[in-house]
N, CA, C and O of each residue as an XYZ file, in Angstrom:
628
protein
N      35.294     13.952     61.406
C      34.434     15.101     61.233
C      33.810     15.394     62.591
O      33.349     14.559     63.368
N      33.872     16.795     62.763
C      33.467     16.925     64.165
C      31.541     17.346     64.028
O      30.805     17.595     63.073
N      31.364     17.259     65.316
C      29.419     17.428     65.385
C      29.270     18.692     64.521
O      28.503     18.536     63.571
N      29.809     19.863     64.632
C      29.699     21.320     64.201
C      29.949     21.069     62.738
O      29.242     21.820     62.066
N      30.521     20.470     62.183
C      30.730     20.177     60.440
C      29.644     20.095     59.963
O      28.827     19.204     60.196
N      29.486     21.205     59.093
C      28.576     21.028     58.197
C      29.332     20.587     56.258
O      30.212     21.029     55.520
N      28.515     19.729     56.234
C      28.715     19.153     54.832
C      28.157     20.003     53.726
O      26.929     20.037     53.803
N      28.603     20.652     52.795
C      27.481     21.420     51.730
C      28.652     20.914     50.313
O      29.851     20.722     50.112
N      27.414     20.881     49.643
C      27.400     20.522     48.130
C      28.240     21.307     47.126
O      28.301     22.514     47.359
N      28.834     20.906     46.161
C      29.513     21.706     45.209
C      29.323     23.145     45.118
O      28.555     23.658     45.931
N      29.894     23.865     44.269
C      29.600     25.715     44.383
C      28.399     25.155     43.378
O      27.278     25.319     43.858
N      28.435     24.496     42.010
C      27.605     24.368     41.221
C      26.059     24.476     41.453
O      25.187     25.125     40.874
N      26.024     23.238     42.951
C      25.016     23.116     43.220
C      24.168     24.025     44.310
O      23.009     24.168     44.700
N      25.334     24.482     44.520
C      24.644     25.928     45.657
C      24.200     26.874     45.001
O      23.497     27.658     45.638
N      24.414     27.150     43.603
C      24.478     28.164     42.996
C      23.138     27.916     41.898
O      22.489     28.905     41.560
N      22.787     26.608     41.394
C      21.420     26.108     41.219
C      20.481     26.658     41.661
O      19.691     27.535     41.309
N      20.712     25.834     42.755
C      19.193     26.094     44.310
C      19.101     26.968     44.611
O      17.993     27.414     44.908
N      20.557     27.905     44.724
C      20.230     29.477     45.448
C      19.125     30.007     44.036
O      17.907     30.076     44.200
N      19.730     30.313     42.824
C      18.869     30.385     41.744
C      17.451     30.101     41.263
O      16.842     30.679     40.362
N      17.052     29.115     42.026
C      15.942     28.400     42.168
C      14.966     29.662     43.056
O      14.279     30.569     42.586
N      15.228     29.294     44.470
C      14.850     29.959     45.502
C      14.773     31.418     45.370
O      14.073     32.160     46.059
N      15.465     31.715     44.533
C      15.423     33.497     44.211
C      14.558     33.898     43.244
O      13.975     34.982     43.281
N      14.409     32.907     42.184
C      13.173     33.384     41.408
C      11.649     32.871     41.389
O      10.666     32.889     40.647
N      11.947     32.522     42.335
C      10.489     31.967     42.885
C       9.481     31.181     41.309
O       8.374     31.482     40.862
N      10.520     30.099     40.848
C      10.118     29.259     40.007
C       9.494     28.009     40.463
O       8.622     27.406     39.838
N      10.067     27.609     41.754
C      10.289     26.682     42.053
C       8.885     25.538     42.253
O       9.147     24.338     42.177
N       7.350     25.993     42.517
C       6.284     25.179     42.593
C       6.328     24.691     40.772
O       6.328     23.575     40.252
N       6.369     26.274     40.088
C       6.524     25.782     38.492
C       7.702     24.881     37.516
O       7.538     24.373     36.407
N       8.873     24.908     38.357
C       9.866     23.616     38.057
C       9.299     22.442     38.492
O       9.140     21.497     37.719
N       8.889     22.391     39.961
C       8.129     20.906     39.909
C       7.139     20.342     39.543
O       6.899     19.182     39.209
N       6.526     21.301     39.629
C       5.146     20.918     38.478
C       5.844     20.212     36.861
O       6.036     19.014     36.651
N       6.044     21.048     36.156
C       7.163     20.356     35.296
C       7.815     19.578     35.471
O       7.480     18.637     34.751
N       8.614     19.353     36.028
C       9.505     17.909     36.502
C       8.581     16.559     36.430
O       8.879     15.438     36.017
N       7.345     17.061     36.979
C       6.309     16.111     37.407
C       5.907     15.398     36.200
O       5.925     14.176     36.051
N       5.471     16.448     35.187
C       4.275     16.497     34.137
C       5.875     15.331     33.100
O       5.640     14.348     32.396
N       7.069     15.824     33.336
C       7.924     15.099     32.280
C       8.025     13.696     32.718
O       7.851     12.801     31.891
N       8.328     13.392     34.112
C       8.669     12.319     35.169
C       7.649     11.120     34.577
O       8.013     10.153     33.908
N       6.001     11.501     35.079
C       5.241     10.485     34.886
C       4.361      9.873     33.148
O       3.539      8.964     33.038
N       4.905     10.730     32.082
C       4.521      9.743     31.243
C       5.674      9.103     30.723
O       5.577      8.195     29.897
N       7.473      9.793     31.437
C       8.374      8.346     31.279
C       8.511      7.477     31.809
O       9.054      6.527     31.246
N       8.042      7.372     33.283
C       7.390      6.121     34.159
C       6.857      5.214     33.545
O       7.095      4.007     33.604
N       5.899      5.930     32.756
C       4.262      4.802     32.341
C       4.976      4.141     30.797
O       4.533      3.048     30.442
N       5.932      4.730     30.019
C       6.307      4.265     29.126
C       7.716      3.324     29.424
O       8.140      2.516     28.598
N       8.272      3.543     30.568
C       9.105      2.577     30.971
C       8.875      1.587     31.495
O       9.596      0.618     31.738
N       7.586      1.838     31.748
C       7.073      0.279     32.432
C       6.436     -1.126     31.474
O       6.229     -2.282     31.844
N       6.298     -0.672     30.528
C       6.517     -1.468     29.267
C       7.284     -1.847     28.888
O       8.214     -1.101     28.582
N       7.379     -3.374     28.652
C       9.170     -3.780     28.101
C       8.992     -3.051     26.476
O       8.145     -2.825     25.612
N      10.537     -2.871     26.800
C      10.869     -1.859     25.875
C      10.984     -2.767     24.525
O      10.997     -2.103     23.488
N      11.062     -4.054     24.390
C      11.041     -4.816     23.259
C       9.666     -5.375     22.468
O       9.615     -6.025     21.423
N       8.392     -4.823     23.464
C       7.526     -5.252     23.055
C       6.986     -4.734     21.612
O       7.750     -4.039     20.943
N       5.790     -5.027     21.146
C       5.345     -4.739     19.545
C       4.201     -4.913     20.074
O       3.530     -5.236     19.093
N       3.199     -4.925     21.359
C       1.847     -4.403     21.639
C       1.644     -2.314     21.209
O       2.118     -1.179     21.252
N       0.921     -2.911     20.962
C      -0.172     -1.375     20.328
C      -1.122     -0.779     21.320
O      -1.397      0.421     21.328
N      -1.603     -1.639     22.138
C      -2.657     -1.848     23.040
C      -3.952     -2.453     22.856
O      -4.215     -2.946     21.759
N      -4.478     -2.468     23.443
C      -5.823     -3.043     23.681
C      -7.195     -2.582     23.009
O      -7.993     -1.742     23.426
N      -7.246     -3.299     21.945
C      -8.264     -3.229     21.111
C      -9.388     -3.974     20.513
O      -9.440     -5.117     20.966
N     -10.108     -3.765     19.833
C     -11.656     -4.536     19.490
C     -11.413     -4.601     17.956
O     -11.502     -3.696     17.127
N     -10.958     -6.409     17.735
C     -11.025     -6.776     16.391
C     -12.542     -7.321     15.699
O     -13.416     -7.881     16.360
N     -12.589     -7.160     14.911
C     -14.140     -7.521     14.228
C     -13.967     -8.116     12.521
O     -13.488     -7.543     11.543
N     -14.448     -9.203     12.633
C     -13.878     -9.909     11.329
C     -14.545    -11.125     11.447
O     -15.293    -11.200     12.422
N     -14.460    -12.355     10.528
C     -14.509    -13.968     10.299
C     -13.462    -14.570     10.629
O     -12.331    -14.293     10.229
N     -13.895    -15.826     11.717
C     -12.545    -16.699     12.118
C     -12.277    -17.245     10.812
O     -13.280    -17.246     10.098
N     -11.194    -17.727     10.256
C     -10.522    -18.152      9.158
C      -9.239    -18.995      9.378
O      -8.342    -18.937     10.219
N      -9.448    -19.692      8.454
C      -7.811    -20.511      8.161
C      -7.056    -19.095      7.632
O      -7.519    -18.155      6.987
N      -5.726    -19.328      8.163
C      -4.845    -17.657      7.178
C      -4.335    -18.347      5.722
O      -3.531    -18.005      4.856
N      -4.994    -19.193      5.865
C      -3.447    -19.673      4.442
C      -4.614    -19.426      2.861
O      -4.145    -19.187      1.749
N      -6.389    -19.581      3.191
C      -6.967    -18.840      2.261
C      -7.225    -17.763      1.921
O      -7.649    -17.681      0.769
N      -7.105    -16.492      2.700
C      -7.488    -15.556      2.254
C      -5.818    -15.293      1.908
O      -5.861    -14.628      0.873
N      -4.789    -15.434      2.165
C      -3.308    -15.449      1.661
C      -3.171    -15.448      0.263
O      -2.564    -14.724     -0.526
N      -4.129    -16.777      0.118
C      -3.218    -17.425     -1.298
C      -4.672    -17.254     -2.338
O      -4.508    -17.750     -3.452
N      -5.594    -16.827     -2.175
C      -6.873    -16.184     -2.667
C      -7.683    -15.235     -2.340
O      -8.402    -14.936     -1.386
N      -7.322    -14.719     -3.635
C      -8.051    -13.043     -3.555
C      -9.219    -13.193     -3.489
O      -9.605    -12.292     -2.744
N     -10.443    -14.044     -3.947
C     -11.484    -14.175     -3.959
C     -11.946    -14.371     -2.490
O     -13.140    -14.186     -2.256
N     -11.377    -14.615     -1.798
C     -11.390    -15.385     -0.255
C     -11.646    -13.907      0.268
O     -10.797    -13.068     -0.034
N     -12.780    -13.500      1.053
C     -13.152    -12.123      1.812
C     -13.880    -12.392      3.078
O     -14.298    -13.522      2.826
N     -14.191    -12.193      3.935
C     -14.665    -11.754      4.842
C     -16.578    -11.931      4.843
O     -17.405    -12.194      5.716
N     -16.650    -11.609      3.310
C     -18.154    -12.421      2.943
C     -17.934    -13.554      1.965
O     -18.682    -14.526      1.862
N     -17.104    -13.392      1.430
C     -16.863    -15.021      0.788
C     -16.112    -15.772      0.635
O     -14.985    -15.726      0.142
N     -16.962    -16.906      1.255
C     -16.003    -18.189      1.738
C     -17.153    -19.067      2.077
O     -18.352    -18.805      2.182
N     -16.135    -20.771      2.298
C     -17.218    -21.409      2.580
C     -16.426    -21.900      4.081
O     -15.249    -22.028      4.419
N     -18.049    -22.133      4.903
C     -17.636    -22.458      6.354
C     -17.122    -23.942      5.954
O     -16.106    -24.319      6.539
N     -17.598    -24.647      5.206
C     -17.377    -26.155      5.196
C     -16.068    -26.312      5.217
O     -15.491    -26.988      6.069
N     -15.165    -25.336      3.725
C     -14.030    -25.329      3.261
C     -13.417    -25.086      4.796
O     -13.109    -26.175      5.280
N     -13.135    -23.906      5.754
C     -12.780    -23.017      6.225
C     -12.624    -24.840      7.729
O     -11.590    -25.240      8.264
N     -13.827    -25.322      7.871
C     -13.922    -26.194      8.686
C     -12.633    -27.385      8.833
O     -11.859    -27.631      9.758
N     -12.815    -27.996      7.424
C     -12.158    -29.093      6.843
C     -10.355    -28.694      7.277
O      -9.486    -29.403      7.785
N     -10.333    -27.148      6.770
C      -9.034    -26.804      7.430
C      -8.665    -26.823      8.649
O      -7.602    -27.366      8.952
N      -9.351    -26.322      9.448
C      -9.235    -26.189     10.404
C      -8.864    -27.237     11.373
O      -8.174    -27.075     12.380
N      -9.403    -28.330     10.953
C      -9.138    -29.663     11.499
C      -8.013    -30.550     11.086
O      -7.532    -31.413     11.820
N      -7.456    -30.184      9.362
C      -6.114    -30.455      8.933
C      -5.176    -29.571     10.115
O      -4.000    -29.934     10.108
N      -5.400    -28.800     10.825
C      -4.371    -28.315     11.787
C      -3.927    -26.765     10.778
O      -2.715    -26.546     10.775
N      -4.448    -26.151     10.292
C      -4.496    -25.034      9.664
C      -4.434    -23.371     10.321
O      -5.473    -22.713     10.277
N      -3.322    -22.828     10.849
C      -3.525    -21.714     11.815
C      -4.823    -20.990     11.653
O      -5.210    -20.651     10.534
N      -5.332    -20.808     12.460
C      -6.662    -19.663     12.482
C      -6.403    -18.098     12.786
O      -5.598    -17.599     13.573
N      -7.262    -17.522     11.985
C      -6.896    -16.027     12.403
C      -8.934    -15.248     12.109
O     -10.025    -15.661     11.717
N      -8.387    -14.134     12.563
C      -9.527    -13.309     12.439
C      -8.859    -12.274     11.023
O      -7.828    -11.611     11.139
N      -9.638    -12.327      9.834
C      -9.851    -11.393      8.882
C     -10.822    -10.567      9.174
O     -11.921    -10.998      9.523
N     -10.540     -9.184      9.069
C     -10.971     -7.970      9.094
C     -11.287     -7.878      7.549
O     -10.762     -8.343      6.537
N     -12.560     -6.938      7.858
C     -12.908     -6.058      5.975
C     -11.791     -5.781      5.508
O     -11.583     -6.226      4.379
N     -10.784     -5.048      6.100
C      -9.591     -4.217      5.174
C      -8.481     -5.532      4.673
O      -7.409     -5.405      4.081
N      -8.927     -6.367      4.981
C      -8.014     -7.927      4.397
C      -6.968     -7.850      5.907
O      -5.936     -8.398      5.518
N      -6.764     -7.486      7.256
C      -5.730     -7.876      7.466
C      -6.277     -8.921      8.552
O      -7.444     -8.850      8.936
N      -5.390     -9.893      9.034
C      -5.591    -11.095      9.588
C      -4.938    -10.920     10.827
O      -3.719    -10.752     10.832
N      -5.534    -10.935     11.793
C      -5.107    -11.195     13.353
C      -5.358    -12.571     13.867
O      -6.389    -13.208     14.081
N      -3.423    -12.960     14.064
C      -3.416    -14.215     14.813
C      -3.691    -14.007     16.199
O      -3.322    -13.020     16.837
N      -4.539    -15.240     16.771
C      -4.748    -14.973     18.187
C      -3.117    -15.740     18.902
O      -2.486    -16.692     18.443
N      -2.899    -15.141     19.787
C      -1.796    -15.317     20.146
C      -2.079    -14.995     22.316
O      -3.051    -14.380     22.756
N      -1.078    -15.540     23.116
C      -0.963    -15.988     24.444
C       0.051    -15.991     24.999
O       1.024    -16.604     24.561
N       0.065    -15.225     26.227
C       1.427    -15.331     26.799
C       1.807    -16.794     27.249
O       2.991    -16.727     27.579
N       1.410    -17.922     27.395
C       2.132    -19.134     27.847
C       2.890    -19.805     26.757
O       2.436    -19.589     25.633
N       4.102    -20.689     26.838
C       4.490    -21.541     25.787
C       4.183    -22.873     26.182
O       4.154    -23.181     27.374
N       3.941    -23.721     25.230
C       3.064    -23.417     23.779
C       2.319    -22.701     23.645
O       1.473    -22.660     24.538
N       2.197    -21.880     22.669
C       1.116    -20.456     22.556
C      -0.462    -21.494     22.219
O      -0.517    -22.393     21.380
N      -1.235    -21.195     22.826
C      -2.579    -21.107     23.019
C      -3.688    -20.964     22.410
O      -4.781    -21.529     22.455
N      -3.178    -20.003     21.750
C      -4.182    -18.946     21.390
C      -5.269    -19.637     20.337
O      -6.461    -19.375     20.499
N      -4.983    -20.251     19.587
C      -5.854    -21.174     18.964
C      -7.091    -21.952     18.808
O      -7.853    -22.306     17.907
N      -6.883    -22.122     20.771
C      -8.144    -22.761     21.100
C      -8.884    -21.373     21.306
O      -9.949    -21.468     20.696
N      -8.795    -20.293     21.820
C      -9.724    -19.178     22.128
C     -10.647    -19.426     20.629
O     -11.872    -19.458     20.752
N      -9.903    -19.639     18.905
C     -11.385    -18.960     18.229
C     -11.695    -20.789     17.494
O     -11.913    -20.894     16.287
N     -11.670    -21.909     18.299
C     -12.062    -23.022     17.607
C     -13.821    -23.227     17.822
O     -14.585    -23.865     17.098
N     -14.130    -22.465     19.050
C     -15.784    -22.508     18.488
C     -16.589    -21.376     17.687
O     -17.750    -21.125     17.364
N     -15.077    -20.747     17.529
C     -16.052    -19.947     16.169
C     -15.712    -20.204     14.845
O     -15.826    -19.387     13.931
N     -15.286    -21.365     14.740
C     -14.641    -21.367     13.145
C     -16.016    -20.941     12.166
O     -17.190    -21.204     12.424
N     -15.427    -20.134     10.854
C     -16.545    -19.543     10.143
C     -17.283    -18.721     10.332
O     -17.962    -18.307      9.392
N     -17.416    -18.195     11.592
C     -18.333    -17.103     12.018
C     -17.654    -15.399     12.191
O     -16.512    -15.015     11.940
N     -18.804    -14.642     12.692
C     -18.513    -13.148     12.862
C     -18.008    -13.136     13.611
O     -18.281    -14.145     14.262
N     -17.005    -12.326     14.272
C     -16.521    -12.092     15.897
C     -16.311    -10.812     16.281
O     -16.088     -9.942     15.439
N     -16.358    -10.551     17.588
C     -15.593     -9.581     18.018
C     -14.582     -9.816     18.662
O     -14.945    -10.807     19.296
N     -13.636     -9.632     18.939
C     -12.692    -10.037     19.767
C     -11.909     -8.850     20.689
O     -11.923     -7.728     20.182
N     -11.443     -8.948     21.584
C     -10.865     -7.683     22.354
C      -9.579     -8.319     22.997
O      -9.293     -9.504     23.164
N      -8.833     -7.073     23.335
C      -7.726     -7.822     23.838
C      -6.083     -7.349     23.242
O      -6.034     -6.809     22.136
N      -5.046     -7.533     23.866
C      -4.107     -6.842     23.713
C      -3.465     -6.780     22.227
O      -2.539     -7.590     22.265
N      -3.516     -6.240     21.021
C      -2.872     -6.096     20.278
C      -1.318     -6.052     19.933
O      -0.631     -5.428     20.742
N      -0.765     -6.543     19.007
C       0.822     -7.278     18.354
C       0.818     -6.524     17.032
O      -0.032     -6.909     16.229
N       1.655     -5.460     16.631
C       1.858     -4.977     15.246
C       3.358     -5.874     14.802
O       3.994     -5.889     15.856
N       4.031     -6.474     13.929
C       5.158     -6.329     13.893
C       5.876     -6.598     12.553
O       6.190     -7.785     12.465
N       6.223     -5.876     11.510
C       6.212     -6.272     10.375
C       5.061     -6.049      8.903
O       5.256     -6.334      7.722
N       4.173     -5.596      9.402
C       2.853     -6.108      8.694
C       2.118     -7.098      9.150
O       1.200     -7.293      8.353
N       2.075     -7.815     10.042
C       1.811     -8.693     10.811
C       0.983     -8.259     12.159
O       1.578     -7.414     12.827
N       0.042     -8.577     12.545
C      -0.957     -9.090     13.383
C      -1.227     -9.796     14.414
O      -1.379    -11.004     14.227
N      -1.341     -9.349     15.546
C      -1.489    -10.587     16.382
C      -2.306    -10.251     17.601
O      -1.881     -9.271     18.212
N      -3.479    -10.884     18.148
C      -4.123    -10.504     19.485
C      -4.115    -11.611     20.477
O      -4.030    -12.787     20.127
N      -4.225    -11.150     21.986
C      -4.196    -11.793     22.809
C      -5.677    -11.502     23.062
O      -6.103    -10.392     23.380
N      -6.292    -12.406     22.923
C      -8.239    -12.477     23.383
C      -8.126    -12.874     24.826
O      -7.759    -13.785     25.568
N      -8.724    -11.499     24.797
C      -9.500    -11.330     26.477
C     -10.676    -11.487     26.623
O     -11.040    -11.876     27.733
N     -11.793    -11.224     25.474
C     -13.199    -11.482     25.077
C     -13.479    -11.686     23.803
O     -12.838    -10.953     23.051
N     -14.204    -12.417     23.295
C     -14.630    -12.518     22.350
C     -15.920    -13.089     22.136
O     -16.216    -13.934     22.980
N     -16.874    -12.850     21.146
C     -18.249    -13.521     21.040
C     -18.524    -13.205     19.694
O     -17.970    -12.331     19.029
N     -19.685    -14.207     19.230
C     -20.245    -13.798     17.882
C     -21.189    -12.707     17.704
O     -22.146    -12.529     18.458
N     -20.892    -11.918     16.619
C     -21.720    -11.038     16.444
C     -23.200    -11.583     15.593
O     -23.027    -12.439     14.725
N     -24.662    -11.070     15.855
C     -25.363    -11.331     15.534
C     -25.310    -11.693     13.657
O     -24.449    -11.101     13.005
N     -26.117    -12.512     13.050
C     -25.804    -12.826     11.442
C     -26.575    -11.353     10.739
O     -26.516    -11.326      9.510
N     -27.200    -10.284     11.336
C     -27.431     -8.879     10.614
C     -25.816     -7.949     10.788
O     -25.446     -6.806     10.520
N     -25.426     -8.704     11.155
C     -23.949     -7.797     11.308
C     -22.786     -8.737     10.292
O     -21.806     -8.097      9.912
N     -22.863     -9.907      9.949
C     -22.258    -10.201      8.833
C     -22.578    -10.008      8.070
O     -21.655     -9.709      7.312
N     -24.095     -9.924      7.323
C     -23.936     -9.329      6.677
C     -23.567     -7.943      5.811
O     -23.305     -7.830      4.613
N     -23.624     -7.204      6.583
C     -23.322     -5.777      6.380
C     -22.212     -6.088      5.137
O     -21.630     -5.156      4.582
């Protein structure tokens, strides 16, 4: 190829751009391009296999899951801490029950998952908890980033 060669693109693509340039679309195509580009960025940057929801504020009683499961009577105001204790120490998964009955396991990105120890000094109590949310199935699951007890005028409610 000699210095004077100029290289140009398909007729297709000459015929694009010339199109472009003639109707003076072109700040309003990229603007668009833009506005489509960056919320498939932000959603590709999420593994695409995940089952996070995002980052949310659970509020409920730490609990064994296997009572409020297997007893309806078992709520969010009733229960006993003693019972709830005794489990807990048989090695009994813990979760946070919400009013609406559903149960969020705390859960951790390292293996062995973790998450367990985050609610062992609250067994029996109110919580809040925050932190990345897990839908999958009907199923529940948070990664605690914060959590603390809520005052005892707020359990009761």
């Amino acid at each position: 190829m000699t210095q004077d060669a100029v290289v140009r693109g398909s007729t297709w693509s000459r015929g694009a751009f010339s199109l472009i340039r003639k109707t003076r679309f072109e700040p309003a195509l990229v603007a668009a391009l833009i506005c489509l580009a960056v919320p498939m960025l932000i959603l590709s940057a999420d593994d695409a296999d995940s089952t996070a929801i995002g980052t949310r504020t659970v509020t409920g009683s730490v609990r064994d899951i296997a009572c409020p499961l297997q007893n309806r009577k078992s709520t969010t105001t009733a229960y006993s801490k003693e019972c709830i204790a005794m489990c807990a120490k048989s090695g009994s998964p813990m979760g946070i029950l919400t009013e609406d009955g559903s149960v969020y396991v705390p859960v951790t990105e390292s293996m062995p998952d973790t998450g367990q120890d985050a609610l062992k000094p609250f067994i029996g109590e109110h919580v809040q908890a925050t932190g990345k949310v897990f839908e999958r199935n009907g199923g529940h699951a948070i990664a605690i980033s914060e959590i603390h007890k809520l005052p005892s005028a707020a359990a009761s409610k």
